[in-house]
Structure formats: structure tokens, C-alpha cells
N, C-alpha and C positions, 0 to 999 in steps of 0.2 A: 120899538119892536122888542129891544130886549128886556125893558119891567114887562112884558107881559108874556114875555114866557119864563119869566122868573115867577109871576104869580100863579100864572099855571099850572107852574110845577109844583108847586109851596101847595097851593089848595092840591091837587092830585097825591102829595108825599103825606100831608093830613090826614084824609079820607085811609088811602093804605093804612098808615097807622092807628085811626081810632075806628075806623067805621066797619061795624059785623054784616054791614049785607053785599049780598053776593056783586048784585047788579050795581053799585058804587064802585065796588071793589074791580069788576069786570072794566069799568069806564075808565076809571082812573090809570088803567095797565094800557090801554087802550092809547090815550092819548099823550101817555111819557112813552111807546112805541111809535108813536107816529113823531113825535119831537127825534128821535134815533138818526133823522137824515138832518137835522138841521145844529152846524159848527156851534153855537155858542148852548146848547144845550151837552153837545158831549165834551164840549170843553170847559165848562162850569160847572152841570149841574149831573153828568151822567155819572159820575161815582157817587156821589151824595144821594143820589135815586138807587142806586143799588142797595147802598147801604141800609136804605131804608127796607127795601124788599127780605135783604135778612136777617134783618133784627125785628120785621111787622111779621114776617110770615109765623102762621099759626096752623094748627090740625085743623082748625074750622075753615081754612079758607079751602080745602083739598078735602072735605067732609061734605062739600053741598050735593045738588044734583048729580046726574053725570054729565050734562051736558056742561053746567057752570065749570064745578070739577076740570071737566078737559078743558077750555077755554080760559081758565085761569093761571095752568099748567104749562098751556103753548103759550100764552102770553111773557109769564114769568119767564119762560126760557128763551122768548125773543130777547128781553132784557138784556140776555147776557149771553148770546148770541151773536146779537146784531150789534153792538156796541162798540167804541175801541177796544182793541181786545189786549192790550199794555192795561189797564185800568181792570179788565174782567179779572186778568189774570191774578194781578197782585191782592185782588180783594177778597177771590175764591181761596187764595192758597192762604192769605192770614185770618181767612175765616175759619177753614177746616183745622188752623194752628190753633186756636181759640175755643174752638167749641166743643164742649163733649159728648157722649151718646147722645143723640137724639137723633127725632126725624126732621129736624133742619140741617143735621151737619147729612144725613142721607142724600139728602135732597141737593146739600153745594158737591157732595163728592157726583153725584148722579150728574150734573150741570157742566162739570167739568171734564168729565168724563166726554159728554157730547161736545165739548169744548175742541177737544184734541183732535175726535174724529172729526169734527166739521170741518178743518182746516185751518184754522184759528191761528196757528204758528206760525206758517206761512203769511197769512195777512201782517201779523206784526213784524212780520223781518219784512214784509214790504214796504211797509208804511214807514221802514224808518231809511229805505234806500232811495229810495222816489224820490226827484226833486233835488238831487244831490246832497241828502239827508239833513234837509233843515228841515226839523222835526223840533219843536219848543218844548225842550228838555233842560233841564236842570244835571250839572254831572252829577249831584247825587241821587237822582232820581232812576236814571239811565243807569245808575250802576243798581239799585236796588232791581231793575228790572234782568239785568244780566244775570243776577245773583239770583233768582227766581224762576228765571228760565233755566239756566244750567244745574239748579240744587232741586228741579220737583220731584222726582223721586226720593232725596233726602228729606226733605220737608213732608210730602206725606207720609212716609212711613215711619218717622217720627210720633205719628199721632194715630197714624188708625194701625199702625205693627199689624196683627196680621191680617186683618179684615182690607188690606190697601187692594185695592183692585188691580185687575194684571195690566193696564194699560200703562198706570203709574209704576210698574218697575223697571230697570234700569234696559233690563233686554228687549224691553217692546215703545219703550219713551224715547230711549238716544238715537234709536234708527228713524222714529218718527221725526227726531228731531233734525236729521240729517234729510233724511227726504225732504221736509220745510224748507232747509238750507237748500238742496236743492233746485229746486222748485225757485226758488226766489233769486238764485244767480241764472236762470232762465228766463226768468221775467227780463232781470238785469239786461240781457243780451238780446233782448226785445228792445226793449228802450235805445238802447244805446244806436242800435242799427236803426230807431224811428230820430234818432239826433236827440234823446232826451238824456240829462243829467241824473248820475247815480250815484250812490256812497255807497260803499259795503264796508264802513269800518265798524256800525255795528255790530251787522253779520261775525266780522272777524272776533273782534269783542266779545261774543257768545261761545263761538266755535273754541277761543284762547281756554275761554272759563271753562268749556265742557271738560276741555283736555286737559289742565293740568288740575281738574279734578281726578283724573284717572280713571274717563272710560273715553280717552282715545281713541282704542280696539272700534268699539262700540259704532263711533261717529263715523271711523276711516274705513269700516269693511262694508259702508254703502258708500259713502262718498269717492274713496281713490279709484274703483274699478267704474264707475262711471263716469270722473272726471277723466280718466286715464282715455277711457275710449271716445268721448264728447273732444278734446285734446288733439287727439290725431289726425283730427278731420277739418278742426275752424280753428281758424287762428285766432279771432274773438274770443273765442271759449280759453284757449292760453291767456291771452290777456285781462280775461276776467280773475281768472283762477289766479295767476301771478298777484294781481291786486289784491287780489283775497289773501296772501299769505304775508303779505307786504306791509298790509294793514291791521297783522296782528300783534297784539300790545308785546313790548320784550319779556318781561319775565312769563311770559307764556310759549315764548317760542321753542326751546327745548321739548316741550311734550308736543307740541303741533308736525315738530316736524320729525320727530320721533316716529310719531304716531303712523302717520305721513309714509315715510321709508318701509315702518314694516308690510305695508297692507298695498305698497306700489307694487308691479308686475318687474319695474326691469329700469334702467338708469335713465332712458329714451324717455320716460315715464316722467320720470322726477325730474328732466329737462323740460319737460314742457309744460309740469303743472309751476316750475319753479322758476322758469328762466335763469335770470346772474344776481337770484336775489341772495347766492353765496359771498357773491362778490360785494355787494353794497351792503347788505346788513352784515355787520361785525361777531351778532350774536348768534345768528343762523352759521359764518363760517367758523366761530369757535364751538359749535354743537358740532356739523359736520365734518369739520377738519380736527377734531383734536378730543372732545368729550367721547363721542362715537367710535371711535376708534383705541383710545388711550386709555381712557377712565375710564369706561364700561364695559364688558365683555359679557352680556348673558345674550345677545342680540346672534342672531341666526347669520350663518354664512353670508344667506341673500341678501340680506341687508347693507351687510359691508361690499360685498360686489355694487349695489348700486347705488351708497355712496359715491366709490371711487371711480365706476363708470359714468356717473352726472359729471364727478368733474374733468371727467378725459375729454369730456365731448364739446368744448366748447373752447374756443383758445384762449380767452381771457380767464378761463376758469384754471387749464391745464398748468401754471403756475403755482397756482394751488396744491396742484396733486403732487409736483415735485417737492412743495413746502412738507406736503405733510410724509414723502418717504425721506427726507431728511430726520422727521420728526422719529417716524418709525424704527427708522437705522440706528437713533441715539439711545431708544429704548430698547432694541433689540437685544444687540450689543452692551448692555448695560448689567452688571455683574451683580451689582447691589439688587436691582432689578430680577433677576435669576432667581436670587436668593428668597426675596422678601416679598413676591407675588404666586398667586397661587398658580400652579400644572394650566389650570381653565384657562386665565388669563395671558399667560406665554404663548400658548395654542391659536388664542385671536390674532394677539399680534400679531403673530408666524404667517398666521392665513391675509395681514392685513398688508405686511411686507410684499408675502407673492403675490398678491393682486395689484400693488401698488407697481411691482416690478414688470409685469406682464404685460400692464397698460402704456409703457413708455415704448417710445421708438428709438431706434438703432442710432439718433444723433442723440436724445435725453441719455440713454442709456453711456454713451462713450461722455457727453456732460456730468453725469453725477459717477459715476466709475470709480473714482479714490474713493467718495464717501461710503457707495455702496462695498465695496472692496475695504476698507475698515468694517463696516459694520459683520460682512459674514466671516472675517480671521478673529476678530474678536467676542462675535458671538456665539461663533462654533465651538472656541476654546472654552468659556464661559459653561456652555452647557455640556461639553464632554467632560468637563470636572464633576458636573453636581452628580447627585447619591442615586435620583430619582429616574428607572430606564425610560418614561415616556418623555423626561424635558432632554435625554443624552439622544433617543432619536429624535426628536423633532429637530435638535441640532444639525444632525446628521443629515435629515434630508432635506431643510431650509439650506444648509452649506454644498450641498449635492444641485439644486436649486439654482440658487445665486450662481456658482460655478458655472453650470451652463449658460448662461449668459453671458459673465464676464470673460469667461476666460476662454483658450483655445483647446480644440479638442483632442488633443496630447498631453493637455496637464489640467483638465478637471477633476475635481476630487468626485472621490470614489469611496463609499464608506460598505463595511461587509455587517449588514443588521436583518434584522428578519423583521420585512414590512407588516403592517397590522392596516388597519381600515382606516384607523386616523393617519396612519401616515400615506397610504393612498389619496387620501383623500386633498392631504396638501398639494400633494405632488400634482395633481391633475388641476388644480387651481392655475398653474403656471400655461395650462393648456386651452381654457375657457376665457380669452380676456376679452371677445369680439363685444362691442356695446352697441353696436350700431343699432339693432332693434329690438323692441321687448320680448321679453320672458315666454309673454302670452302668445308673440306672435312666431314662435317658433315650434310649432306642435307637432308632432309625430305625423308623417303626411301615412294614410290607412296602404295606401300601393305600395310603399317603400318599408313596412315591416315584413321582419323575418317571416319568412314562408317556408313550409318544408319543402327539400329537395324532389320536382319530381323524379319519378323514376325514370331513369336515362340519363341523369343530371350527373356531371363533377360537382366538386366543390367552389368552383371556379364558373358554376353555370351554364359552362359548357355540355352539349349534347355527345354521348359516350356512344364513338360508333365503333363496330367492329372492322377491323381492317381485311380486305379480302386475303387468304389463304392463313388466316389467323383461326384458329377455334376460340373458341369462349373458354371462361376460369377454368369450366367442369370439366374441360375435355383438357388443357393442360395439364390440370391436376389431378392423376387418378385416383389416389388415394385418400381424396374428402371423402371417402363412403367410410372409413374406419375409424372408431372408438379410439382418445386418446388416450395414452395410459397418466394417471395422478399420479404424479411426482410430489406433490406439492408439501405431502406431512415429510418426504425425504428430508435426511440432513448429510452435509460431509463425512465422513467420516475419519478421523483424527487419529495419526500416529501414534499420537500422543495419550496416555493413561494420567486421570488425575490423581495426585499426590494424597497420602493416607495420613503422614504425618504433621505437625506444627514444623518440626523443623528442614522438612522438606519443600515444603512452602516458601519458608524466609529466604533459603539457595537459591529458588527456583527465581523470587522476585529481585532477587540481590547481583544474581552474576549469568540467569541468563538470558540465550538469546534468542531463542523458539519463542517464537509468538503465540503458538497452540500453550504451551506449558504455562506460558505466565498467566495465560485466560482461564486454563482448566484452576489455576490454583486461585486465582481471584473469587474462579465460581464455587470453591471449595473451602475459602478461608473463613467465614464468617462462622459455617456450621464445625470444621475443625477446631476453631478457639474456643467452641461454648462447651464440645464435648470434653474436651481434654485439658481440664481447667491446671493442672498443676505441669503440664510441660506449657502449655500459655502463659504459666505463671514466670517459668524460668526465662524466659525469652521477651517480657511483657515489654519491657523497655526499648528493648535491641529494636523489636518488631515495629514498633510506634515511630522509632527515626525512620526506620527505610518507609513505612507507609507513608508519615507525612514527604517525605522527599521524592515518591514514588513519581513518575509521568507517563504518562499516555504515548508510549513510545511507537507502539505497534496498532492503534488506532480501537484498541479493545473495545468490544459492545458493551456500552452500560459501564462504562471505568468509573465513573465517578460514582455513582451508588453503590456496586461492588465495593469499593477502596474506605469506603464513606462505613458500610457496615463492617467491617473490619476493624475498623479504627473502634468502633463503638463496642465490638463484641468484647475488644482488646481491653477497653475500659473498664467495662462491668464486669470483667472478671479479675483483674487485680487492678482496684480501682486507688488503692492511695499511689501506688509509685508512677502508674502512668494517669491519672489526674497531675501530677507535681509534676512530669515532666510537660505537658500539654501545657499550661498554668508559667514552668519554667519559660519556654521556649519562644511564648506569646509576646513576650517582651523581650526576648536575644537578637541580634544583630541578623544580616544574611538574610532574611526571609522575608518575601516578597508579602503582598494584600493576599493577596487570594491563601497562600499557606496558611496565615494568620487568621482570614475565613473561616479555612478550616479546623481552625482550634476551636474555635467556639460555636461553629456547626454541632461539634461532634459533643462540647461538651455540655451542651445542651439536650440532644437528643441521648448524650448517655443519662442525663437525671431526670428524665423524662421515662426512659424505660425506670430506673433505679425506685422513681418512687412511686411505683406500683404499688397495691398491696401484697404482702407476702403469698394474702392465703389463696391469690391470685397463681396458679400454675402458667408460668412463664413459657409463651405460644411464640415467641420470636421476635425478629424485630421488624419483621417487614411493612404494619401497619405505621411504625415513626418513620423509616425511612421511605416509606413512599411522597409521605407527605414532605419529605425534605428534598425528593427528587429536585422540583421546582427551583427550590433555593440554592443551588448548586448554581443553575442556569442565573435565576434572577438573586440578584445578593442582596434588594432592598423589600423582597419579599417574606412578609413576618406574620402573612394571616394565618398560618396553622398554631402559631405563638399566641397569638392575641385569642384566636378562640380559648381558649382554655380558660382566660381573665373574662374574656364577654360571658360566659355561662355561669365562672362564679359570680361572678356582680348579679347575675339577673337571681341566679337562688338565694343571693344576702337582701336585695330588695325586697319589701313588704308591700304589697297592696290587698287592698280591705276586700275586693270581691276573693283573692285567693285565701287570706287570713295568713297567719304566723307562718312561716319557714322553718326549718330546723335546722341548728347549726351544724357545718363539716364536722362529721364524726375523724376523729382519728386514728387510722389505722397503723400498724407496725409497717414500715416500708426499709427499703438498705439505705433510701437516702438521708434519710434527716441523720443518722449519724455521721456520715461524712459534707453534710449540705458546708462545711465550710473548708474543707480544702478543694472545692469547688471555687466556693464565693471569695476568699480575702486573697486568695497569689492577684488574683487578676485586677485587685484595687491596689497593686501595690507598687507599680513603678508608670501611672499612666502619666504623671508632670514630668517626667524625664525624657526630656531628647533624646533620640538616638541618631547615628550617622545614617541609616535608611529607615528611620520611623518616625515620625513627632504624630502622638496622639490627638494632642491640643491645637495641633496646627493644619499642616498640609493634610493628614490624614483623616477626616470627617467620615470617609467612608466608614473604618475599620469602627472608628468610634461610636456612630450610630447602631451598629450591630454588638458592640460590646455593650451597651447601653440595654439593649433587647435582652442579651443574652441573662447580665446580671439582672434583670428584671424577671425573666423567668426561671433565674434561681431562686430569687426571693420569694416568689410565688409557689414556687415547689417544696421548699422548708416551710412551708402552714405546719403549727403546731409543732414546731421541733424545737427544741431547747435552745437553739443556736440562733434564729430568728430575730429575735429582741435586738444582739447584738449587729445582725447582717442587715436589719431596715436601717438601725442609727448609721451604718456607714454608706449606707448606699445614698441616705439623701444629704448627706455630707458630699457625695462624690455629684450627687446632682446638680446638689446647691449651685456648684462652683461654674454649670455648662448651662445651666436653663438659660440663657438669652444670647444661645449658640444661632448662628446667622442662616447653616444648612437647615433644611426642612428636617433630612432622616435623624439626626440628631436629635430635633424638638422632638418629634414622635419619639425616640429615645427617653426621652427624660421622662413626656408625661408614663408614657409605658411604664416604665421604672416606679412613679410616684403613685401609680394605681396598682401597679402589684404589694406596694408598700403598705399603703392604706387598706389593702383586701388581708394579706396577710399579718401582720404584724402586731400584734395584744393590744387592744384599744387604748389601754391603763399606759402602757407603756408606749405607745404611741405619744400619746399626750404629753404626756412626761419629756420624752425627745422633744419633741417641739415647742413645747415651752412657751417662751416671749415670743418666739417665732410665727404662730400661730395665727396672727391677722395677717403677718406680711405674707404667710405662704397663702392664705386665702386669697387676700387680694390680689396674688400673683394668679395662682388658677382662675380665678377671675375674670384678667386681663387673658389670658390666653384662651378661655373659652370665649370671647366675647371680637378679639383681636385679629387672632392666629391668621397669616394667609391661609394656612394648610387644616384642613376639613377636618381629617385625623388625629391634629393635635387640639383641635377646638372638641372634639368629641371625647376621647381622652379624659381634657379636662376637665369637661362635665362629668364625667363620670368619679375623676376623682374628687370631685366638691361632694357630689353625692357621698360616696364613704367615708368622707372626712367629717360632713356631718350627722353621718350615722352612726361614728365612732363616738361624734362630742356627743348626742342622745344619749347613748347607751353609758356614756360616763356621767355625765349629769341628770340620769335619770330621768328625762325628760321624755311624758307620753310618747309615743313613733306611730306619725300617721302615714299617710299614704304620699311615697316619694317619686 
């Protein structure tokens, strides 16, 4: 029997090949379709008969009659239709790699095309589960088929770019291809309940390859919501599913179950597609317990709740979940850690700790108690040091948190912050631990939403009756029928008259103790000091100690922007003696951070007014100090600073649709003659200790803001004769702090090293840096490439940008588009 359906075929593969009439041609397709049911034809010779069909097909064979035509048409496509379709597959898809325009490669994209719709992928995930997948494979065959199955959207689009048809692209082939999967762990679950033997390690095999391809999303947003609900109802269906994930290869496991967790509804979910496959595979609990959680952080809240809810719900599992708040407390708590991960990253964790904390009971909880209890005295502390206000609250209400749990409620901490949405947001995590059912199955029931009160209604839903010998509001109150009278533009009116003179002011604030008086002179000193510039002059110094010493004794409206323009009007009108004492005082003994703040608030926003231009008629200061209101409040806030550097960088950039820029004109301003008794007091004693200050050390705060400060000096002196000399010291001063461990200091430096590079003479740039010149690149380099911190990575880039816009414009080299 079998030479003679080898000659059969040999004579029928001839004929196709050499023979031009139709009715040969018709026979021979004829009888290799009727061979299609019988084993030793599609296991010998049924590739080797395609192969022939598309290397023989011709325009004459699709050129005859129409009847031939059509019958030659459905025949050809029974070939590769009806066939095994592992074999169809692989021969369509390294045809269409192979061949170029024509109307054969039309004709194989057209075949496969009806390929996909017929069902065809589902038949091969069958064929290879049936029978407990002894299927007569080769492992490198089975792998070329995986790799074919999971890559055809990369493979065809490879070849036909954009003419690929829409079935073959990734959003309409991967859901096909999950439906197939589908479809064939139902079959699965047929058999198994008829007593027949299954495999699904190919299936898994496939599914492994789609995913750590990376369209996971793709596969898991058909599969989990129908596994998820197929799941809650047959316990088969868990047992299928379990084996399916069970059986997928390791180094695929990470995105399978990735994939998996985002697209689950709720941790009930993930228990029962997953059963204890946490527990037995090593590489699923080092994804789940420690990757997910530790190393990652771009993953949605929901995910991390259903993590740590899979593993509350199961006792052999809840071992686990204490392993991994052990793990969490060590990272929490971890200072280095603080430092050297970015705001995003601390925020998971924070959210990974209180859910981890939530899910334990009243005896884990008194079990893990000292470690938990280390983790929030030293995590708290840890991040009430750092520079940065959203890791100093997250501190704060992760220690607020833990407290109530550990501790009693006579001595929980207590912290005074102004909550924002992220930090609501943690806090209510402490309140949502319930795992018991899913996500999906808790929905809004339509009876129990908010409805308006009828009328008659309390608040309380109660029916509002009138009591007998009671009247109603109206008849109580006879006076709702009258107009009330607006108070509301009234003010106090104040004993007190504000002060005409500068030196009546200084009394006022020095000795006394009316509260009205001190406010009227507050609301009066700013515009006093600009008119009377030569009794300000006499006093410039006097006035600057009692301002900076000044305190908010009487609770004054707006003290610190009042006190804040004063300082500054006090500046800019005799600006060397009280710069020098500012500059003095910044590094004197006795004075607290926040005083020292305010040296370089003010002496900041004073050269900021200063280098206006002249021909500019000087309209006040209100427009800087409004903008510095903020920074009063927030001390690590510097974006009204950095705008100033974003806009010049964008008008020194060149791009070819805009054409040439023109360089900052320089105008006459008061600062650039004094821009350096500004800049050099305050580079002049920052390595020296003091008994309440180390720059270098405990103090990171003050440092990172002196860092800013002198950064937009340097940027303020563009074009001043003093310049040249104020970049060479400033990145002498940089030099020495760039691989400072706080975050606000790195943003310090690059700040610093971008205003240097914007301002500073190219020629003489160069020159400064010398030999230095690759290691500074390479350093910006590392830090744009590196950095935890977003800011300091951006920054960076930016200064590489003018760094080699400087070395163009020195070596004369064309400037294209940067």
C-alpha cells in the first residue's frame, strides 16, 4: 500500500509541475485531496506536495475557464486547509519570507489569511494535547513551530511592511491566538472528564514564547477574565489552568505571570488560576515574593494588592507573606536605600509594606512586632532627614500607619503635615485588606447608591415631623422676610496708624508689642525702603539683623512674604554692605537652617530683581516674590529657578525647521557689577565646621539650596566681566560634591553645571576644563543615563547638550539639528 501511494503522488507532483492543461491539472489536485485523510501521505509526502503546489503554481493555472479557474482555486486551498496545519503553517510563513512581489506570494498571504479564520490554530494546539502529547516531534522541530507561532506577526511584517494585512498584526493575531488557546484547554476538559489523556506543555510552550515576547497585555486581556470566571465555578477548569502555568518553561515565567497579575480581577483570581504554584516553583516565588515587589515599581497598586492577597489566602502560602514583610521592613528602613532610589520607588514600597501590614492577624502581627517596630523608628527617621517634602511625608504617614497597629492608643505617633492624594491614598490602603473575593465581584449594587434626600428626609434618613404645638421655621423666625445687610468688603478698624518713616519702623519691629503696629509696618516697609533710599541707606545694616532675627510672634497675615520683601528692597538699595553682611552671617555660628534659608532666598531674588535691564522702569517686586511665596513653605522647591535656565537653553538650541537663533543681547543691568560680592563670600568657608553647621555633612539640606542659589548667580552674570572667573570656581566647588549620596544636592550640582555651560564664554570654558573634558563628559554621561532622580538625569542631558554646543562653536564644526 505504501509504493503505491508514493507513485501516486510522484505521478500527480509531475503532472502539477510540467503539465499546461487544465483537466490534468484539475485530476491531479484531485486525488493528493483525496490522499489528505490518509496517515502516511500527510506524514511523508504532504509537505513535499505543497511545496510543489508553490513553486508549480503559474498565472495560467488561475487564467482558464471560470469554471476550471474556480475548481482549481478550491482545490489548491483544500491543500492547505485540510492538511496538518504545523506543516501548513511553517511552509506558508517561509514562503511569504522568500518571495517577492508577485501573484504567488498574493495568493500564499490570501491562503493564510483563510488559514487563521478557519480555525487552524486551534486544530494545532490540539493535535499536540490529545493522547497526552505524543505527537512525533523532534525538539528542534517543536521549537521552530513555537517560534512561528508566537513570531507571525514579526515575520510577516518583515516582508510585506505595509501592504501586511490586518489579521497578521499583533492586535487582531494575539487575541486570535488566545481564543485558539482557549478553545483547546476546553477541548482539554472534554477529554479528561471522557477519562482521555492530555498534555498542555505545548500550549504552555507557546503561551511562555508569546509573553516574553512582549505582548503579554495582548494574550492575558482575553484569557484572565475568562479563565477567571470559567475558575469559579469547575474545579477542572482550576486544574487545567494550574497545569497550564505549571508547565510553563522557567525563563518565561516572569512575564507569564506578570502578564497574568495585571489583567487578574482580585487575589481569589490568582488563587485559583494559580493554586501553590508559589510555593513549588522557586522562580514563580522569586517573581512574586521579591522581583514584584522589590525590583520593580512601574506596576499599578492593583497588582501589588493581588499579589499579597494570593498569598494571605492560603496557609502554606501565608509564610510567605511574612518572608516577604520581613523583606520589605529591611528595605524600608534602609537609608542607603532612601538615598539612592528614586521618590516612585519608596512610594511602592511604602504601599507594599501597608498592605503587607494589613493582611496579618492580631497573633503575626504581636509575631513580627520588634522587626516591624525597627523597620518604622528607623524608617521614619531615615526619611524625615531627606531634602525631598513627598519621601519626608510618605515617612510620616507610613510611621502614622505602622503606629497604629503596633502601638497603644496613648502613644501613637502623630505627625502635623498637610495630606495631599498620595498620601490619602496610602493611608486608606491600611483600610482595604479584605481578599476574600474578587475585584469584579464586588460592584456597586444600583439600590444602595447615593440618592437625593427626599423631602421630609434628615440626614440621617429619618422622616422630619413637626411636633404638636411646635410651628414651623417660618413661623419661629419672623425675620426671614428681610434683606441682609453686606458686611463682607468691611474690615477692623485699627487703632493703630502706619508708620511714615524708615526709622520708625525699625522701633516699631525692635521693641514693640502691639500687634497692629508691627503688621501696619510690615505692610508698609517694603514700599518705605525703595522711597527713601538714603535714610535706608543709614540704617541698611541695623535693619537686615533685626529682619533676619525677626519671628512671627503675633501670628501676622503673610509674615513671611512681607519680611521676605523687605529684606530684599533692603538689599537692592545699598547693596554692597548689606550683600556682605548676608554673605557674612551665612556662615556665623547661632543660626538655625531656616535663617540661613533665608540668606539665600533673598539673595537670590535680590539679583534677580538687580539684573533687570536699566531701561526697564522698576514696577516692584511683587511679580519675584510671589513666585517665592511657595519656597518659603517648600524649601526643596526651585522651579521658578530652573525656568529661567529651561527657556535660555531652548533659545541657544538650533533646529533647521526654526533656522538660526540670535544670541542674548547684552544689556546694562546693576548686577553684573556687583555679580561677585554675591558669588565668592558664599564659596568661602563651606569645608569648615562649625559648632551648629557642617555643610559637608549633616547639613545636605542648606547645601543643596546653596548649590541652586550659586547656580543662579552664575546664570544671572551672562555677559559680565566677572563670569569667566565665577564658572572656574563654581565647578571647582562642584567638582568636589557631584557624587553627593542626597538627591537635592545632585539636582544642585547638575543645576550648577547647566548654568555654567549656558553662561560662561565658550573659549574660556574650554580652557577651564582642559584635560578634564572627557572625564566631565563621561561623568554627565553616567548621570544622565544612571541617576535615580529624573531631574538630575534631565539636567544632565541638558548639560551635555551645551557642552557640545560650546565644543562646535570652538572647533568650528557645522551645527546641526540638536
Amino acid at each position: 500500500m505504501g509504493s503505491e501511494v508514493r507513485l501516486q503522488v510522484c505521478s500527480c507532483l509531475r503532472t502539477l509541475s510540467s503539465s499546461r492543461d487544465s483537466g490534468e491539472i484539475v485530476h491531479a489536485l484531485r486525488t493528493l485531496t483525496h490522499y489528505l485523510e490518509d496517515d502516511e501521505f500527510t506524514r511523508l509526502h504532504y509537505t513535499r506536495a505543497l511545496q510543489v503546489l508553490v513553486s508549480a503554481q503559474s498565472s495560467h493555472w488561475f487564467n482558464r475557464s471560470r469554471d476550471d479557474k474556480e475548481e482549481i482555486k478550491k482545490l489548491w486551498n483544500e491543500m492547505f486547509l485540510r492538511g496538518p496545519p504545523d506543516q501548513t503553517l511553517l511552509l506558508l510563513l517561509d514562503t511569504i519570507s522568500s518571495t517577492g512581489e508577485s501573484a504567488g506570494l498574493e495568493r500564499c498571504v490570501s491562503v493564510l489569511e483563510k488559514f487563521l479564520s478557519a480555525g487552524r490554530l486551534q486544530v494545532l494546539l490540539w493535535s499536540r494535547c490529545e493522547g497526552g502529547g505524543s505527537y512525533a516531534d523532534t525538539p528542534q522541530l517543536r521549537e521552530i513551530i513555537i517560534g512561528h507561532l508566537a513570531a507571525l506577526p514579526s515575520i510577516t511584517s518583515n516582508h510585506l511592511h505595509t501592504n501586511t494585512p490586518d489579521a497578521f498584526l499583533p492586535q487582531q493575531y494575539y487575541p486570535l491566538l488566545a481564543a485558539s488557546i482557549l478553545a483547546t484547554l476546553e477541548k482539554t476538559c472534554h477529554a479528561l472528564r471522557a477519562g482521555r489523556d492530555c498534555s498542555l506543555e505545548f500550549v504552555a510552550q507557546v503561551l511562555g514564547k508569546v509573553c516574553i515576547q512582549g505582548y503579554s497585555s495582548q494574550i492575558f486581556e482575553i484569557l484572565a477574565p475568562r479563565l477567571s470566571s470559567l475558575t469559579r465555578v469547575d474545579p477542572l477548569w482550576q486544574r487545567v489552568t494550574q497545569r497550564l502555568l505549571e508547565n510553563v518553561p522557567e525563563r518565561c515565567t516572569e512575564c507569564v505571570i506578570t502578564g497574568l497579575m495585571r489583567c487578574l480581577s482580585g487575589a481569589t483570581a490568582a488563587s485559583r488560576l494559580m493554586g501553590n504554584l508559589v510555593v513549588t516553583n522557586k522562580k514563580a516565588q522569586f517573581v512574586l515574593t521579591h522581583k514584584l515587589l522589590l525590583q520593580q515599581y512601574q506596576h499599578p497598586t492593583r497588582l501589588v494588592k493581588s499579589v499579597l492577597g494570593y498569598l494571605a489566602l492560603d496557609p502554606e502560602r501565608r509564610m510567605l507573606l511574612k518572608q516577604v514583610l520581613r523583606s520589605v521592613c529591611q528595605v524600608w528602613c534602609n537609608s542607603s536605600a532612601v538615598k539612592h532610589t528614586s521618590v516612585e520607588q519608596q512610594l511602592y514600597v511604602s504601599k507594599a509594606l501597608l498592605l503587607c501590614v494589613a493582611l496579618l492577624t492580631d497573633s503575626e502581627i504581636q509575631e513580627l512586632r520588634q522587626e516591624m517596630l525597627q523597620c518604622m523608628l528607623g524608617g521614619v527617621q531615615c526619611r524625615l532627614d531627606s531634602n525631598i517634602v513627598r519621601i519626608r511625608r510618605m515617612g510620616m504617614a507610613v510611621g502614622e500607619c505602622l503606629s497604629h497597629k503596633l502601638d497603644a492608643p496613648g502613644s501613637q505617633l502623630k505627625f502635623q503635615y498637610e495630606p495631599d492624594e498620595e498620601i490619602r491614598e496610602l493611608k486608606s490602603l491600611m483600610e482595604s485588606a479584605s481578599v476574600e473575593e474578587d475585584d469584579e465581584e464586588h460592584q456597586p449594587d444600583a439600590s444602595s447608591s447615593l440618592q437625593p434626600e427626599p423631602k421630609g428626609q434628615g440626614s440621617a434618613g429619618r422622616t422630619v415631623t413637626s411636633e404638636p404645638g411646635r410651628g414651623s421655621d417660618s413661623e419661629l423666625d419672623s425675620d426671614d422676610d428681610l434683606t441682609p445687610y453686606d458686611m463682607s468688603a468691611d474690615q477692623e478698624k485699627k487703632e493703630s496708624s502706619p508708620p511714615h518713616y524708615v526709622r520708625d519702623c525699625l522701633e516699631a519691629l525692635m521693641s514693640s508689642d502691639d500687634a497692629d503696629r508691627v503688621e501696619l509696618s510690615l505692610q508698609v516697609l517694603d514700599s518705605l525702603l525703595r522711597k527713601n533710599v538714603k535714610a535706608t541707606q543709614e540704617v541698611s545694616v541695623q535693619f537686615s539683623k533685626v529682619l533676619l532675627h525677626l519671628e512671627d510672634r503675633f501670628n501676622t497675615p503673610c509674615f513671611h512674604s512681607l519680611r521676605q520683601n523687605a529684606m530684599v528692597a533692603l538689599t537692592v538699595t545699598d547693596i554692597k554692605p548689606v550683600v556682605d553682611y548676608w554673605t557674612t552671617e551665612f556662615y556665623s555660628l547661632n543660626y538655625n537652617l531656616r535663617q540661613r534659608l533665608d540668606i539665600l532666598e533673598v539673595l537670590a531674588l535680590s539679583a534677580q530683581e538687580l539684573s533687570e535691564p536699566i531701561r526697564n522702569k522698576h514696577t516692584g517686586a511683587q511679580p519675584i516674590t510671589a513666585a517665592a511665596a511657595a519656597a518659603i513653605e517648600r524649601c526643596d522647591d526651585i522651579t521658578h529657578w530652573r525656568q529661567i535656565v529651561e527657556k535660555r537653553i531652548q533659545s541657544k538650541t538650533r533646529r533647521i525647521s526654526k533656522g538660526g537663533t540670535q544670541p542674548v543681547q547684552a544689556v546694562p543691568n546693576f548686577y553684573a557689577p556687583v555679580a561677585g560680592f554675591f558669588f565668592f563670600p558664599l564659596l568661602r568657608n563651606y569645608d569648615r565646621s562649625q559648632v551648629t553647621f557642617d555643610l559637608l555633612g549633616s547639613d545636605h539640606l542648606v547645601l543643596g539650596r546653596l548649590l541652586h542659589t550659586l547656580g543662579l548667580l552664575m546664570h544671572l552674570a551672562i555677559n559680565a566681566p566677572v563670569a569667566s572667573q565665577m564658572g572656574r570656581a563654581l565647578l571647582d566647588f562642584v567638582w568636589v560634591v557631584r557624587f553627593h549620596t542626597d538627591q537635592m544636592v545632585r539636582r544642585g550640582v547638575m543645576f550648577a553645571v547647566c548654568a555654567v555651560f549656558l553662561s560662561m564664554p565658550s573659549e574660556n570654558l574650554l580652557t577651564e576644563l582642559g584635560d578634564d573634558l572627557m572625564e566631565t563628559r563621561a561623568w554627565l554621561a553616567d548621570v544622565a543615563e544612571n541617576d535615580c532622580d529624573a531631574d538630575c538625569r534631565s539636567l544632565a542631558v541638558q548639560s551635555l547638550i551645551l557642552l557640545d554646543k560650546n565644543l562646535k562653536s570652538q572647533l568650528q564644526i557645522p551645527d546641526t539639528e540638536t
